[in-house]
C-alpha positions as MATLAB code, in Angstrom:
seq = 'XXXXXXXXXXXXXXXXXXXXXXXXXXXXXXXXXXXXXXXXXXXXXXXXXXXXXXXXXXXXXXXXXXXXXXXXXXXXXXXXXXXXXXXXXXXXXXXXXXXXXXXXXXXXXXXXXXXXXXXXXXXXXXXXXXXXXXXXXXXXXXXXXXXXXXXXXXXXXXXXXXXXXXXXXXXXXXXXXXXXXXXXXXXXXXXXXXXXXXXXXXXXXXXXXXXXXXXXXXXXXXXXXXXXXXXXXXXXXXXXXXXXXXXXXXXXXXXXXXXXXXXXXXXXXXXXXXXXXXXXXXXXXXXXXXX';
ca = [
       7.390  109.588   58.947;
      10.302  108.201   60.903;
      13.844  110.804   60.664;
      16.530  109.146   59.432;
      19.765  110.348   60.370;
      23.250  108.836   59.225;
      26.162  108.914   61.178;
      29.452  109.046   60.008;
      31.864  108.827   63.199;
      35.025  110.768   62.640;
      36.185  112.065   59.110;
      39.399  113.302   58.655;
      40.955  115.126   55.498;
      39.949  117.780   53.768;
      35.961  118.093   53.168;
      34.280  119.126   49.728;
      30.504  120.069   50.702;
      27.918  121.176   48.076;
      24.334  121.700   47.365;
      21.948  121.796   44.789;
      23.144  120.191   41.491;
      19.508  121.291   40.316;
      19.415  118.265   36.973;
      22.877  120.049   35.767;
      24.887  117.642   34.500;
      27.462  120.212   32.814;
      27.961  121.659   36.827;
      27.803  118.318   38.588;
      30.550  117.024   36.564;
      32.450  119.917   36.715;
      32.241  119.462   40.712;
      33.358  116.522   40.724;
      36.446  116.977   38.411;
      37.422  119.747   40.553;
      36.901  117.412   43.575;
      39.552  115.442   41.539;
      41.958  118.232   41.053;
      42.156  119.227   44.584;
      42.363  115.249   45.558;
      39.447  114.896   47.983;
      38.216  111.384   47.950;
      34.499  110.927   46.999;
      34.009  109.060   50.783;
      34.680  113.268   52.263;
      32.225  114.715   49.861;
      28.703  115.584   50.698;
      25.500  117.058   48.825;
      23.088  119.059   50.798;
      20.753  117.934   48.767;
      18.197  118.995   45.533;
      19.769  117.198   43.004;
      17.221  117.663   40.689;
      15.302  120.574   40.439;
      15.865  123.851   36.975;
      18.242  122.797   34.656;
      17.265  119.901   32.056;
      19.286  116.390   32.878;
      17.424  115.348   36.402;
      18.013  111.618   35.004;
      21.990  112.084   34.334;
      22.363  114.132   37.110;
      20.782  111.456   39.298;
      23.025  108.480   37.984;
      26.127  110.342   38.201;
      25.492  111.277   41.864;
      24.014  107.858   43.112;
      27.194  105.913   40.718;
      29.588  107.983   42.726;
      29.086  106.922   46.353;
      29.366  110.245   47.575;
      27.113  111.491   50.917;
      23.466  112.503   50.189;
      20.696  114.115   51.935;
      17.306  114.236   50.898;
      16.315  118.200   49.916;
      12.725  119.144   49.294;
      12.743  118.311   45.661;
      13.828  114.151   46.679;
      11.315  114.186   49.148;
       8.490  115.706   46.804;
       9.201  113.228   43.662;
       9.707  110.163   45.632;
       6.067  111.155   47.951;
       4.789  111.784   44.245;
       3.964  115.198   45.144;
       2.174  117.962   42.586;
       4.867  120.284   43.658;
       8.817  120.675   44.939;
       7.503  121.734   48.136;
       9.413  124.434   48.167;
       6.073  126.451   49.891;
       6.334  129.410   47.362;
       3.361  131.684   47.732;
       0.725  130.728   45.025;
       0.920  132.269   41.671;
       4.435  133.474   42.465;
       6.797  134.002   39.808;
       8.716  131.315   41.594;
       5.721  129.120   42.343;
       4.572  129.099   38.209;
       8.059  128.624   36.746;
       8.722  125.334   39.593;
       5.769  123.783   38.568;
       7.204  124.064   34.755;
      10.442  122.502   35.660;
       8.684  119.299   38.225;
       6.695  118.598   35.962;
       8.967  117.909   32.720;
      11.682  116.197   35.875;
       8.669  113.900   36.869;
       8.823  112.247   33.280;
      12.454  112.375   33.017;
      13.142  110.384   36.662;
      13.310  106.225   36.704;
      11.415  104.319   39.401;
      14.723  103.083   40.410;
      16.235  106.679   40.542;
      13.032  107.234   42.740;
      13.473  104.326   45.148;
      17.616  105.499   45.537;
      16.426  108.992   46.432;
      12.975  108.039   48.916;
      16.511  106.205   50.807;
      18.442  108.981   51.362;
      18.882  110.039   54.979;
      17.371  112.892   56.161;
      21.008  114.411   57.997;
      23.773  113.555   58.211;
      26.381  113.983   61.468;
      29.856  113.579   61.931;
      32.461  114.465   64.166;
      35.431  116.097   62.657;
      38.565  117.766   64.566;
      36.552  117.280   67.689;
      33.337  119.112   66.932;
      30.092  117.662   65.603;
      28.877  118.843   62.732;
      25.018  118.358   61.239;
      24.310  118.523   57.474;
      20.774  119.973   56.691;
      18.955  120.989   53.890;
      16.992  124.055   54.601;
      16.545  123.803   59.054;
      16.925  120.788   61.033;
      13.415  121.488   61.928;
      11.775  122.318   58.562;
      13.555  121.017   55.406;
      11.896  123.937   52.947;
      12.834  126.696   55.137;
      15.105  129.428   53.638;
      17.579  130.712   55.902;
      19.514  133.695   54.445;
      22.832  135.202   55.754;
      20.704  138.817   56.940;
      17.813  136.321   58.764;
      18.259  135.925   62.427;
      20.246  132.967   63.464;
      20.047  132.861   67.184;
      17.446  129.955   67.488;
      19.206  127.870   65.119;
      22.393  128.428   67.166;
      20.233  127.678   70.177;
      18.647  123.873   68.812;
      22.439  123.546   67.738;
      23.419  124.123   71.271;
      20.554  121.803   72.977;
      21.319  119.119   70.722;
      25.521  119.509   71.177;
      25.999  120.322   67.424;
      28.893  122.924   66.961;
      28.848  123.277   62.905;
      26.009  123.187   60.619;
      26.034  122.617   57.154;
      23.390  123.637   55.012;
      22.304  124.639   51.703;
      18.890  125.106   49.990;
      19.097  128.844   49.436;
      21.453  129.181   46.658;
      23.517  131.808   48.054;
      26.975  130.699   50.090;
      27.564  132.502   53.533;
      28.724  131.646   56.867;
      27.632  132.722   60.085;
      28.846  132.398   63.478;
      29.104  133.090   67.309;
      31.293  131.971   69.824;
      30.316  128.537   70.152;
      28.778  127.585   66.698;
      28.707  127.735   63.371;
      26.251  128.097   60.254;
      27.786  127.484   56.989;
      25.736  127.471   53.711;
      27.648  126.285   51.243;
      25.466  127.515   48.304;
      24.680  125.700   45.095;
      26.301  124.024   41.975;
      23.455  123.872   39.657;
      22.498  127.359   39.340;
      24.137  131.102   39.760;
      24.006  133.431   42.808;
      22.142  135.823   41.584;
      25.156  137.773   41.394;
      25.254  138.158   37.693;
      28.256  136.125   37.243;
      27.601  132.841   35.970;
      30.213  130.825   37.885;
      28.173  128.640   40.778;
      29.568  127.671   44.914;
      30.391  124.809   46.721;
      32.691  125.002   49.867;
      36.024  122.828   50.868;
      36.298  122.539   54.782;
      39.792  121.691   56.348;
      42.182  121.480   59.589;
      44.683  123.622   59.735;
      48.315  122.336   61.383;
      46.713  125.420   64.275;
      43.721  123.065   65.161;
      41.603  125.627   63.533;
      39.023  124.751   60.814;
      38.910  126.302   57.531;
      35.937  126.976   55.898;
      36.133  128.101   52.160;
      33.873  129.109   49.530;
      35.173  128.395   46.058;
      33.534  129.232   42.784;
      32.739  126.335   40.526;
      33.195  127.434   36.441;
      31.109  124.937   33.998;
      29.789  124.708   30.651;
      26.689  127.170   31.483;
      26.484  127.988   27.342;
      25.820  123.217   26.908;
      23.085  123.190   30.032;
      21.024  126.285   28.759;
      21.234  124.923   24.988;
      20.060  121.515   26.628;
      17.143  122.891   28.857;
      16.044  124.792   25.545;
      16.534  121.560   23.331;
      14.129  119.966   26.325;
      11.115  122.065   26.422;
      12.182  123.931   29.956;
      11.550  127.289   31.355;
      13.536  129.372   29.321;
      13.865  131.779   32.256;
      16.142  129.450   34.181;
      18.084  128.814   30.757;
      18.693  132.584   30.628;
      19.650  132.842   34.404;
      22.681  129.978   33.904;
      23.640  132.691   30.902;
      23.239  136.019   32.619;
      24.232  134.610   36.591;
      20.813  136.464   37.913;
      17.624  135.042   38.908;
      14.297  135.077   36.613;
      12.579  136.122   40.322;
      13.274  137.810   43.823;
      10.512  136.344   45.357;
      12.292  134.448   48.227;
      14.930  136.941   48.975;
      14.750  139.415   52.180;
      15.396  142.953   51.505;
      19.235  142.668   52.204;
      20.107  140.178   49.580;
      17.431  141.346   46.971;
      19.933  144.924   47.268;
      22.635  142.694   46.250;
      21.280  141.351   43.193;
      24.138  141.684   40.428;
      26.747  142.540   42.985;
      29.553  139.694   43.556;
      29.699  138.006   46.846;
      33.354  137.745   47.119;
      33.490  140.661   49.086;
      30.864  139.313   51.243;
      32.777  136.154   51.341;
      36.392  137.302   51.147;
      36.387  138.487   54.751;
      35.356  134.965   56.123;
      37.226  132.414   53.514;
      39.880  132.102   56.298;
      36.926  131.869   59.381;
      37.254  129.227   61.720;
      35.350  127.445   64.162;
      37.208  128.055   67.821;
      38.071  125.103   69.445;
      36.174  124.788   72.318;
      38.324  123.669   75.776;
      38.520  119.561   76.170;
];
């Protein structure tokens, strides 16, 4: 299967960068009314990919995305419905919590999702790159190398800073997980900017995306923001639509129906907030490195 990979060439102006609308219409237009507010064009806004996936309008969802024009990247989910997969390929172990409830929620998106909504999303480009205030940036779904990998803010990054490094990418831009952090040494940068279409896990039932801008100081600002929607309409609609109630209750209560992903560290933090984990790094920036 050949990689596609779109380029961008330079972007200027502030960035809006989410991931995972997850077939929530309520969040997704909630995004992109707050996109509106803060007056960042839809040409500097970019999804990380899984637009469909839990929640119970994967058709809406998909027209309001693919009607906006707005920068797409194929997650899991767009490559499993568009391969006609049994499964999201998400690779949970079998007879998971996770693994029973996904193949609940594929299922009832594989009837709701058009041919044509098929064909859009088997297009979408694999990455994206871009340069922006001099440093290259990558957006990835889960790993440049494996799109279903989950990459949590306790895991290891050193070898993805390392592939960044051979392949001269100083920012990365990810999502998949559904919990925002950023990480970073003194030469690059992992940023997840988390999801719109479902809670944190933090028992709060607001949902992340991340705004990206350059400061007059040459520095770049990276920002996670929370994203408030009509979580009370897109739980009455996934009940109204026959899916897992579990998910319904998790857009209600902000926590997860199932830990089965999470390392140790962030299964600790399970109905904590993250805005003290993020507060200390809303201001981070990349350092410029010397021309």
């Amino acid at each position: 299967m050949t990689t596609v990979v779109k380029e961008l060439g330079e972007v200027r102006g502030p960035l809006l960068v989410f991931g995972g609308p997850y077939s929530n219409l309520q969040a997704t237009q909630a995004l992109f009314a707050k996109a509106d507010e803060l007056d960042i064009p839809l040409s500097n806004i970019i999804c990380t990919g899984d637009v469909v996936a839990y929640c119970g309008d994967p058709g809406a969802t998909t027209d309001l995305i693919h009607a906006s024009g707005i920068h797409v990247i194929k997650g899991n989910v767009e490559l499993s419905l568009s391969a006609g997969a049994q499964d999201c390929g998400c690779g949970f172990e079998e007879g998971s919590a996770c693994d029973l409830l996904s193949v609940q929620w594929f299922n009832q998106a594989v009837k709701e999702v058009s041919t044509q909504q098929l064909d859009w999303k088997a297009a979408l480009p694999d990455f994206i790159q871009f340069t922006y205030a001099g440093h290259r940036f990558e957006i990835v779904h889960g790993t440049r190398r494996e799109v279903s990998r989950f990459v949590f803010a306790s895991d290891d990054h050193s070898a993805l800073f390392s592939d960044m490094a051979q392949r001269s990418i100083d920012v990365t831009l990810s999502g998949h997980n559904g919990i925002p952090y950023t990480r970073g040494n003194s030469d690059h940068l992992w940023h997840n900017a988390g999801v719109i279409g479902m809670p944190a896990n933090e028992g709060e039932t607001h949902t992340w995306y991340s705004v990206i801008e350059e400061r007059a100081s040459g520095e770049i600002e990276f920002r996670h923001e929370r994203l408030t929607f009509d979580q009370a309409a897109a739980a009455k609609n996934m009940r109204e639509k026959g899916y897992p109630e579990a998910y319904a209750t998790a857009l209600e209560t902000g926590l997860w129906p199932s830990l089965d992903i999470l390392p140790e560290t962030e299964k600790a933090m399970t109905g904590k907030s993250l805005q003290s984990q993020l507060q200390p790094q809303l201001l981070q920036a990349h350092q410029r490195k010397a021309a």
